[in-house]
N, C-alpha and C positions, 0 to 999 in steps of 0.2 A: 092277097097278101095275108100272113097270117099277122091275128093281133097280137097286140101285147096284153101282156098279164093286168089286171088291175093293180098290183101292187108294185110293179114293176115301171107300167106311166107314172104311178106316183111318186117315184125314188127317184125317177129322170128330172120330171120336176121340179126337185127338191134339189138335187146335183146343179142344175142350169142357172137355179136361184141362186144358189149360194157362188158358183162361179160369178154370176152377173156382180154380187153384192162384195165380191174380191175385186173384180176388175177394174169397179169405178175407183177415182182417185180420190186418195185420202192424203191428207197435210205428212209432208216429209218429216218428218222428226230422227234424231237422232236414237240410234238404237245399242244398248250395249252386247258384248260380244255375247254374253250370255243368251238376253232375245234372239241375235242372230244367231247363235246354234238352237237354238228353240224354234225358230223358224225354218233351219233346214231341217229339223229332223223331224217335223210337223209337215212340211210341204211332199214329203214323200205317201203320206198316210191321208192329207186330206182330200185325195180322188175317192177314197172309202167310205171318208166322217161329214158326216152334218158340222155345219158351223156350230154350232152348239157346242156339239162332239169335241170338232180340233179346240175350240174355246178353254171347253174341260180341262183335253187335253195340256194346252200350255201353263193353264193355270199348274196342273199339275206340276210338271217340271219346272217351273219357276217356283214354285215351294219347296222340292224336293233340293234346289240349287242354295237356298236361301239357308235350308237345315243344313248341309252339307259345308255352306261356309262359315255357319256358327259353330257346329264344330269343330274346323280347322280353327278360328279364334279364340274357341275355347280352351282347346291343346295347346294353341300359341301360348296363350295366358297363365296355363300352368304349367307349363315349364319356364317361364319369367317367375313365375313364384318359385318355384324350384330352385331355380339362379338366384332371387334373391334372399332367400334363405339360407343358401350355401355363403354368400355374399356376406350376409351378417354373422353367420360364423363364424366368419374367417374373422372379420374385424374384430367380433367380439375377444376370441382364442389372441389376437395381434396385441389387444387394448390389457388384455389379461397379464401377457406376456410382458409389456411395458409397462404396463403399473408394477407387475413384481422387480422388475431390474432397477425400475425406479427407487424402489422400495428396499432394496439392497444397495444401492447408491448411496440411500439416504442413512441407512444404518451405517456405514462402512464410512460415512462423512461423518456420522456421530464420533464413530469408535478413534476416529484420527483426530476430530477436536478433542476429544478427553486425551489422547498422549500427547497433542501439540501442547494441553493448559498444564500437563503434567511433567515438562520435559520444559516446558516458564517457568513454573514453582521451580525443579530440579536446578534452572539455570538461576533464577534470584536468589536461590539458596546458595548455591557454588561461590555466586559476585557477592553476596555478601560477608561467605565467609573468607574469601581472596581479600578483600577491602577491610576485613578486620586483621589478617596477614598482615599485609601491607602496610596498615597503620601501626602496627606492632613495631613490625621491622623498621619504619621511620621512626617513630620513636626513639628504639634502643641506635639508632645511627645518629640522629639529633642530641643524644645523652650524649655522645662524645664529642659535642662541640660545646657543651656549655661552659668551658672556660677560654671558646673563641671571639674573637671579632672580626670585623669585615669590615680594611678602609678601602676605601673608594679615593681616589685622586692625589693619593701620594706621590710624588714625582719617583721615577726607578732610577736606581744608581747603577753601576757596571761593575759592584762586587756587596757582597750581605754584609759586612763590616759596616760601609756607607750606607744599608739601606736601616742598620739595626741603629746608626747615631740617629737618623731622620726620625725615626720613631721615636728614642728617648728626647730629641732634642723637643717634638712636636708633642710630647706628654707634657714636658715640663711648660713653654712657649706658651701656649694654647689652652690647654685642660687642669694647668696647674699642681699636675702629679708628678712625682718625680721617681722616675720608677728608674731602676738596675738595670743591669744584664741581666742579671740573675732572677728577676723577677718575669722573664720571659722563658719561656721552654722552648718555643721557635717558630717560625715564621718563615712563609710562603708565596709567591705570587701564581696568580689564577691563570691558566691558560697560558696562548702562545703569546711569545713578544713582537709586539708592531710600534710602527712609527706614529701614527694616529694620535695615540693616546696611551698612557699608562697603564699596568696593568691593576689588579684588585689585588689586594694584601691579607691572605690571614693569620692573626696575629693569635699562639695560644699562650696562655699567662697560665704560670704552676699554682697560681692560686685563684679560687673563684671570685673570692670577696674583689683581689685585686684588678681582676675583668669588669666587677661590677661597677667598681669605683669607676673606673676609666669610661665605661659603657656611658654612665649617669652625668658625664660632661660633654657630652658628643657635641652636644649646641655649639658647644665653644667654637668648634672648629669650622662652623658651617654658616657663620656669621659675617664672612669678607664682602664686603659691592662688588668687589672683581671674582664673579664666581670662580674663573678659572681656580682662584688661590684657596676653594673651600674643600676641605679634604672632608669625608661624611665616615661616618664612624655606625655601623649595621653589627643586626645578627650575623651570624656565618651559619646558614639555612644549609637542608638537602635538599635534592633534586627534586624531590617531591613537592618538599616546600615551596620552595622558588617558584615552580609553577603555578603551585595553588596561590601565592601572595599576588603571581603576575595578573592573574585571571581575575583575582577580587581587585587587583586596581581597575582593570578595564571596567568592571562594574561601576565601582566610582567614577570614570570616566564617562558614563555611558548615566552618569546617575542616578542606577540603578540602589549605588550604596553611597551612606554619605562619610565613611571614611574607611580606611583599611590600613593597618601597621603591621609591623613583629616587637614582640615583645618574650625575651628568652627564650625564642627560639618556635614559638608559638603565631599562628595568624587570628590578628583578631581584627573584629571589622564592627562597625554603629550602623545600623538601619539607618538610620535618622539623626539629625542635629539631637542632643540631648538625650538620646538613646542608650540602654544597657548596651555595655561591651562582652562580643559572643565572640567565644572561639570556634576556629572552620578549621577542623581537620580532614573534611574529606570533600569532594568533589560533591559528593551525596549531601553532607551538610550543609553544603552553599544553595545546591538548586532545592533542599526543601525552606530555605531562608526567602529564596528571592525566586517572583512570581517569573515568566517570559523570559529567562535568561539560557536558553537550550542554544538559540542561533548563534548568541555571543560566546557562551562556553566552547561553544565547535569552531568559530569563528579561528582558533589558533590550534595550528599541527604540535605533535608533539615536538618535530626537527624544531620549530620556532621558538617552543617554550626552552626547548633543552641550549638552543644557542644564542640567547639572550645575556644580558650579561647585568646581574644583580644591580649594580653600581645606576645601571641607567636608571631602574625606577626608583630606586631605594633612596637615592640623592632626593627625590622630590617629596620626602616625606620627614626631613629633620624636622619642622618649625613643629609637629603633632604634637600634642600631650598627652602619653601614658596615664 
């Protein structure tokens, strides 16, 4: 038989080892897929390699596997920086965006408070000079009543003849005056006629002194126990007035004030027991007088004030002292 090589038994040798030292069993362990493609593509070559060899070998490829997937993580990584980069741009550009609108909001909410404070001035100037108007024009309509009066509870006749004796009969009876025909110019009842109650009378006199006279005994008339039988003797007010004297009673009612009258045709009213006498010609007047009184001022429409009827509050105010 022919021999073998020496170097050739040597290498069989070393093949038979390394099979033997594969063959015996080793502990199962799990392997990932990685090892296991490392293992097949090592079992192909290791009929060739020394253990050593294929050892090498895997070692190798399980480095080369390990670079390979830091790479892929590292690419992952930067392109998540990429994304987040892009990411706060956009927020940043969004944030930019919304601070300026903001910021235009906020200017364009200036520019409309300075015409809303400007178009308040515009409007308090308007009300107050509408309410210096107004006070004018009451005035000069009040001027033509200063030689009126206003009874309250004269009983109504069914012709002026009868109604103009009741009057001179109740100047002379009552007040002590003894006044003409002639010392009246003429005379009126208020409103519509009902069965209720009487109506209100206003009485104008051609002279003023002669109104004054008559005015200055009004007590007389308002002194009966049988109230029915007291006739009250008042300013003869405008519309405006009326209101505003209606409105300061409810204050004294509410005792916010401690008293409120007319006097020629003017409203005056006391703070207080003992108090200077103030005249209130305007709505404005009254509520810089008296602290809280906004609910009670509103508290009456104007339908109410304008359909009230002098005679009811004005009766409750004879016994006063001017």
């Amino acid at each position: 038989m022919p021999r073998d090589k020496p170097g050739q038994a040597s290498n069989q040798a070393s093949k038979k080892k390394n099979e033997e030292e594969n063959n015996q069993e080793k502990p199962q362990t799990a392997q990932t897929p990685h090892e296991e493609n490392v293992n097949v593509q090592t079992s192909d070559v290791s009929e060739f390699l020394s253990g050593d060899q294929v050892l090498w070998f895997r070692n190798i490829i399980r480095a080369q596997g390990k670079d390979i997937l830091k790479e892929m993580m590292d690419e992952k990584w930067r392109k998540l920086q990429v994304e987040n980069e892009a990411l706060k741009q956009w927020v940043k550009s969004e944030n930019e965006e919304l601070v300026k609108k903001i910021t235009e909001l906020q200017e364009d909410n200036r520019e409309k408070q300075k015409r809303i404070e400007r178009l308040e001035y515009e409007n308090r100037q308007k009300v107050k000079v509408i309410e210096e108007l107004n006070t004018k024009y009451d005035e000069l309509e009040q001027s033509r009543y200063v030689k009126d009066v206003q009874l309250v509870g004269l009983p109504e006749s069914n012709n002026e003849e009868e109604d103009l004796k009741k009057i001179l009969k109740m100047s002379k009876d009552k007040l002590g005056i003894k006044l003409k025909g002639i010392d009246i110019e003429g005379f009126h009842r208020l409103g519509k006629k009902t069965e209720k109650r009487s109506r209100d009378m206003v009485i104008t006199f051609k002279e003023k002194k002669t109104r004054e006279a008559f005015h200055e005994q009004r007590k007389k008339t308002s002194q009966s126990k049988d109230v029915t039988q007291n006739i009250y003797i008042n300013d003869h007010l405008t519309d405006f007035r009326k209101g505003l004297f209606y409105r300061a009673r409810q204050l004294v009612k509410h005792k916010k004030l401690f008293m409120a009258w007319t006097q020629k045709g003017n409203v005056l009213i006391r703070k207080e027991e003992g108090g200077k006498v103030i005249q209130v010609n305007s709505y404005r007047d009254m509520n810089s007088l008296i602290e809280d009184t906004e609910h009670l001022l509103n508290e009456y429409s104007s339908s109410e004030v304008s359909s009230y009827n002098q005679g009811d509050m004005m009766s409750h105010i004879s016994d006063y002292e001017y």
